[in-house]
C-alpha positions in Angstrom: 38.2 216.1 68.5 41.5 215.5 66.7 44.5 214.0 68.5 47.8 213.7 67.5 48.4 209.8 67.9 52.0 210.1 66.4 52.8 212.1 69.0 56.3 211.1 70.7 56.1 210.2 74.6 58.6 212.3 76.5 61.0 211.3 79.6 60.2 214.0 82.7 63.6 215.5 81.2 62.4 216.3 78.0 64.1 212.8 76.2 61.9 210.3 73.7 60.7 207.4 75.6 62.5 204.8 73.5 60.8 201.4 72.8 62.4 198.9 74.0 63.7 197.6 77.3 67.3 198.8 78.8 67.8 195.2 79.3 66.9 193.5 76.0 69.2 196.2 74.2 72.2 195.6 76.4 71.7 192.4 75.6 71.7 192.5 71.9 74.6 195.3 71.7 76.7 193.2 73.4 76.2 189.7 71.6 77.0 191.8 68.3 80.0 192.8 70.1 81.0 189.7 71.7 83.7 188.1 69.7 83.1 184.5 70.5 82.3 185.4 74.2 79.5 184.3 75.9 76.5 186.7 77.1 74.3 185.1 78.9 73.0 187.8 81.4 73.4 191.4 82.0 76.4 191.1 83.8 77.8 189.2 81.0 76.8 191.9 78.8 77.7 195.0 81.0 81.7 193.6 81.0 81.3 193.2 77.1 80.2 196.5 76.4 82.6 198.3 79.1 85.7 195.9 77.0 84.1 197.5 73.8 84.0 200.9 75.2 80.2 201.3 74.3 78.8 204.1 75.8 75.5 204.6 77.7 74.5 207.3 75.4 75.0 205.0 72.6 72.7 202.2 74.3 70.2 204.7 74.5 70.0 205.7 71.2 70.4 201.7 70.2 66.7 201.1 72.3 64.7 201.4 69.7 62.4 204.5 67.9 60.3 206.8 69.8 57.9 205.6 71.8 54.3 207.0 70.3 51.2 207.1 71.7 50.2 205.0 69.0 52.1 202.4 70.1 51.0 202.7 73.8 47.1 202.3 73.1 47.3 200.0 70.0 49.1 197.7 72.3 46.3 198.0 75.1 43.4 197.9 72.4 45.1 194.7 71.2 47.8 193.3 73.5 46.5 190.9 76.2 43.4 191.5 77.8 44.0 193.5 81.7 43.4 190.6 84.4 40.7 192.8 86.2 38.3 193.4 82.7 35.6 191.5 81.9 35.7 188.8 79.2 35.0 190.5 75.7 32.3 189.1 73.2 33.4 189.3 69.5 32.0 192.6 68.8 33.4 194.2 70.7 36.8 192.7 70.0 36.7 193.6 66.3 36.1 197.2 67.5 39.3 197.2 69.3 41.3 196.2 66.8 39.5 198.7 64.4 40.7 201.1 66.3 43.9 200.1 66.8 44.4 199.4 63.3 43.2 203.6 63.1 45.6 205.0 65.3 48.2 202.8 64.0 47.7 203.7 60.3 47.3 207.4 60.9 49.8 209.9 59.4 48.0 213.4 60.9 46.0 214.1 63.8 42.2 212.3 63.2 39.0 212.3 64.9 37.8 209.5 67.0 34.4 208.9 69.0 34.0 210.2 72.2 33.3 206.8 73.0 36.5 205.5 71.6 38.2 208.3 74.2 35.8 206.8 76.7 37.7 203.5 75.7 41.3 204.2 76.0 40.8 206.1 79.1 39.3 203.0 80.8 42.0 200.7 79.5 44.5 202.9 80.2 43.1 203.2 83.7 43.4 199.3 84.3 47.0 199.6 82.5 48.1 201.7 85.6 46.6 200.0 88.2 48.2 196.6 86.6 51.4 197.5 86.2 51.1 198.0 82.6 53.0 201.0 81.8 54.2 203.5 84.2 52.5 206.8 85.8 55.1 208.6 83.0 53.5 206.9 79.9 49.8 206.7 81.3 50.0 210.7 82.4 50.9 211.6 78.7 48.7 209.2 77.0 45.5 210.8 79.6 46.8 214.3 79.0 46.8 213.7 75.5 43.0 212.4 75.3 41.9 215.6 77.4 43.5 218.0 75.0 40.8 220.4 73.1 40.6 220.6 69.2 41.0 224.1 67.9 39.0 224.2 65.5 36.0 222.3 66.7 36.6 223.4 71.4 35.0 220.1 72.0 36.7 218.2 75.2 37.2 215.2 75.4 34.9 213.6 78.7 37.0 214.5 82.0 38.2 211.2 83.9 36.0 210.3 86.9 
């Protein structure tokens, strides 16, 4: 089964989820703004921009590139560990960061075990249920695994 790993996550309006935090990029924005002012806190931040006439549009596209599903299962493959899953030997650490290091690298759609798919789904199971990411990001990312190859009409195993 190929998947497109590149693929961009979407907002339920149809915008790129950006990566990076409304918060941290108000915060940045407005220190490059600042002029000797202090900002040491959103609000500090929200008067700077508003003086500076920086508009929410322009924070948006400030946030950071897309966010890629890519960059939502490398980071569960080889962020911290979920509080609720089991300790990991060293095996089966090096395989995770295998394939992260895959999705990360690839250019075009690729192949991946099913037990790979098996993988993510799990993780991104416990990512939902710890707070992770959102329902929005872990929808796309579980959508995306499910999707049928073309070429090849094998599924990928249906979540339990």
């Amino acid at each position: 089964m190929k998947i497109d790993f590149n693929k961009t996550l979407m907002t339920l309006a149809g915008d790129p989820i950006r990566d990076g935090s409304m918060e941290m990029t108000m915060l940045s924005e407005a220190a490059k703004l600042a002029k000797g002012r202090s900002v040491a806190n959103v609000t500090d931040a929200a008067e700077v921009l508003d003086v500076e006439k920086m508009t929410f549009a322009a924070l948006v596209e400030a946030q950071g590139e897309a966010f890629a599903l890519k960059t939502c299962l490398a980071n569960l493959l080889v962020g911290r560990r979920a509080q609720s899953e089991k300790e990991l030997d060293g095996k089966e650490v090096m395989r995770r960061f295998s394939l992260a290091d895959k999705l990360w690298k690839a250019k075009e759609p690729i192949s991946i075990k099913v037990e790979d798919v098996v993988l993510l789904k799990e993780l991104l199971k416990l990512a939902y249920n710890e707070r992770i990411y959102p329902a929005l990001i872990i929808g796309q990312a579980l959508q995306a695994l499910e999707e049928v190859d073309d070429e090849s009409k094998e599924a990928a195993p249906k979540i339990p």
